[in-house]
N, C-alpha and C positions, 0 to 999 in steps of 0.2 A: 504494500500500500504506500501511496507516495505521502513524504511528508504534510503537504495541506489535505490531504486525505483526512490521513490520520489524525491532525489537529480538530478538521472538523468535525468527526468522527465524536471526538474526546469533547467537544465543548459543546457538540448539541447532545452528548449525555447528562452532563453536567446540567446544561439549562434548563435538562427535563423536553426538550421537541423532540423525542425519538419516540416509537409506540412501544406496547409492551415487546413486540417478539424481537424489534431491533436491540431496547432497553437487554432484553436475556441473551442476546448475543454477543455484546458488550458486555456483558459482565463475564462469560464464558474466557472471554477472549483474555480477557484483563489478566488472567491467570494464569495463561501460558505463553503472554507477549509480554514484557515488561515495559517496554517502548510505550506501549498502548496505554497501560497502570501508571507512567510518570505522565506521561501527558494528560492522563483526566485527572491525575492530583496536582498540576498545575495550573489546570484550570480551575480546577474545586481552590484552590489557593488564590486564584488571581480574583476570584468573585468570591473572598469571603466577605470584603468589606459592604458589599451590596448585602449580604447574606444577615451579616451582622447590624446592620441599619434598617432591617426591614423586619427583623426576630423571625418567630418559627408561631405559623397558623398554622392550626390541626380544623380540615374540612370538614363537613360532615362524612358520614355514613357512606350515603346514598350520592355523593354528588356523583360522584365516576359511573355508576351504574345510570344513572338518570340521564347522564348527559351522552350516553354510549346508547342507550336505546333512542332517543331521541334524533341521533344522526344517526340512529342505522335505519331507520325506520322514513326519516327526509331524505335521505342523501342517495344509499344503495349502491349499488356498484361504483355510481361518480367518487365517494371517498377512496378507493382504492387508486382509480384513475387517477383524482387531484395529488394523494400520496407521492405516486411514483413521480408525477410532475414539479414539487415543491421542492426537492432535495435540495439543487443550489441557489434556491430563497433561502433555504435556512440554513445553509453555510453562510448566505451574508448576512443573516439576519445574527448569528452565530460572533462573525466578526463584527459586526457594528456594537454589540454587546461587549463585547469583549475591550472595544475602543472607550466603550462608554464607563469599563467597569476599572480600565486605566484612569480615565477621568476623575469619578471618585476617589484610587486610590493617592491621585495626586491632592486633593481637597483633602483626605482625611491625614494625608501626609502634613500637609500645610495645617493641620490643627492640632494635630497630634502628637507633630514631630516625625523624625525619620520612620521612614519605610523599613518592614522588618528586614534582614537578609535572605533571598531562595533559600529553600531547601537542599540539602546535598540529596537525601535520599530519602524513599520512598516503601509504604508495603502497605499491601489493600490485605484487611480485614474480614476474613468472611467463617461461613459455617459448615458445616458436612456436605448441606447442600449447594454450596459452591456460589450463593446468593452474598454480594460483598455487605459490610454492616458497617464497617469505620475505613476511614484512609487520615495515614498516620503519616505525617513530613514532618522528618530532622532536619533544622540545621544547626550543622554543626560547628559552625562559627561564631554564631548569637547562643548558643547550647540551650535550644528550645524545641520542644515537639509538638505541634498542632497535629491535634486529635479533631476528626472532620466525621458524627454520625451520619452515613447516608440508609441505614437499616432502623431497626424501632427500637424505642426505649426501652429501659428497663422496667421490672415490675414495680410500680410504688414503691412500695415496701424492702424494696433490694435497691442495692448501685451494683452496677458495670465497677470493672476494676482493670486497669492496665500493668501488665508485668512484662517487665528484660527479663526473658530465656537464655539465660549464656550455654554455651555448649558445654560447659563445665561449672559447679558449682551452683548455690543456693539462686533461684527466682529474687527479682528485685520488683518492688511497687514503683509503679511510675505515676500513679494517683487515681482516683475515681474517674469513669467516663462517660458521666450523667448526661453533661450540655452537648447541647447537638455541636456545637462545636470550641473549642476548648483549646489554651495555650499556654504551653505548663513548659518551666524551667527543667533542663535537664543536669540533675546532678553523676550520672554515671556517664560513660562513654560507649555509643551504639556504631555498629559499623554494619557492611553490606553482608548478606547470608544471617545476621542474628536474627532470633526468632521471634515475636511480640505475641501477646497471648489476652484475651479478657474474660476474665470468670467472674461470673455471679455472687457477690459478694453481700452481705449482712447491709442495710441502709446506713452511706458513709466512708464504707471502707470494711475491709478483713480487721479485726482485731487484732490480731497475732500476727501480723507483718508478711503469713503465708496464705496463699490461696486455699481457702477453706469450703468452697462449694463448684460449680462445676466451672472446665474451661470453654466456653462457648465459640468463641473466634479465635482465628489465629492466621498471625501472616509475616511472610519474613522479607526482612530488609535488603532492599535492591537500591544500585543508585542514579538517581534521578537521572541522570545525562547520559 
């Protein structure tokens, strides 16, 4: 796949214009192309700041289901047709988003103060079923790791918990990973091939410093370039 392929690829996952069956082959993909996994965690990165200015609405129920019979029911074959016709509208619709979400992060630069630094590297989070649930960018310069949920929260009553897998030696907490998206100081030192893990954890955190319920996600460190 050529580069602006692949870019647009990665940034109309991100924005959410892909349907379900493209959305599931993208995430298939994510996990045995690497290319494909840093480039949607850089776009998941370059639009946190929209993401973060806008928070996180929970829709209703029924709206997907409602608004899925309603066009299948108006539309009929035409929506496939328009589908296959729309592609490179939403690659530019894709990159004008992407110019615009520079734009902001210039304005929140200019209030905020400096821009964080990229990420060196990168590992998508997911389940048995191969469905992603967090995308996790080091870097390793600023020694911070943004935790990005693209899967569902945890139970009320429980936290998400993040843990360093080293290939030898005791599990390390890297913090609770409640917030849909989150950016936590790194006090250990993570590199490419390490492992990253999230188990279900008591509401707040594990008590005991160890992973005390189950490990639900897990995904190992690649890097970004």
């Amino acid at each position: 796949m050529a580069d602006d392929e692949l870019e647009g690829l990665a940034g109309e996952y991100v924005l959410g214009t892909l349907d379900a069956s493209e959305r599931n082959e993208v995430e298939a993909r994510m996990h045995r192309e690497p290319v494909l996994a840093a480039a949607v965690a850089k776009w998941a990165e370059r639009l946190q700041p929209l993401a973060d200015l806008a928070g996180e609405t929970e829709p209703p129920a029924t709206a997907w289901s409602g608004l899925a019979s309603r066009l299948s029911a108006e539309l009929g074959d035409r929506v496939v047709r328009l589908r296959r016709s729309v592609r490179r509208w939403r690659f530019a619709t894709a990159a004008a988003l992407f110019a615009a979400s520079i734009l902001a992060i210039v304005i929140i630069g200019e209030r905020q103060g400096e821009p964080e630094p990229g990420a060196s590297y990168v590992a998508i989070l997911g389940g048995q079923g191969g469905e992603p649930a967090f995308v996790a960018s080091v870097d390793t310069e600023a020694r911070t790791i943004r935790l990005r949920r693209v899967g569902h929260a945890p139970p009320s009553d429980r936290s998400f918990e993040l843990w360093q897998v080293p290939a030898s030696g005791p599990t390390v907490s890297l913090g609770t990973a409640d917030a849909i998206s989150d950016l936590k100081p790194l006090n250990v030192a993570l590199k490419p091939g390490e492992l990253l893990a999230i188990s279900v954890e008591p509401k707040g955190g594990s008590p005991t410093g160890k992973a005390t319920g189950p490990v639900v996600f897990t995904g190992t460190l690649l890097p970004a370039e």
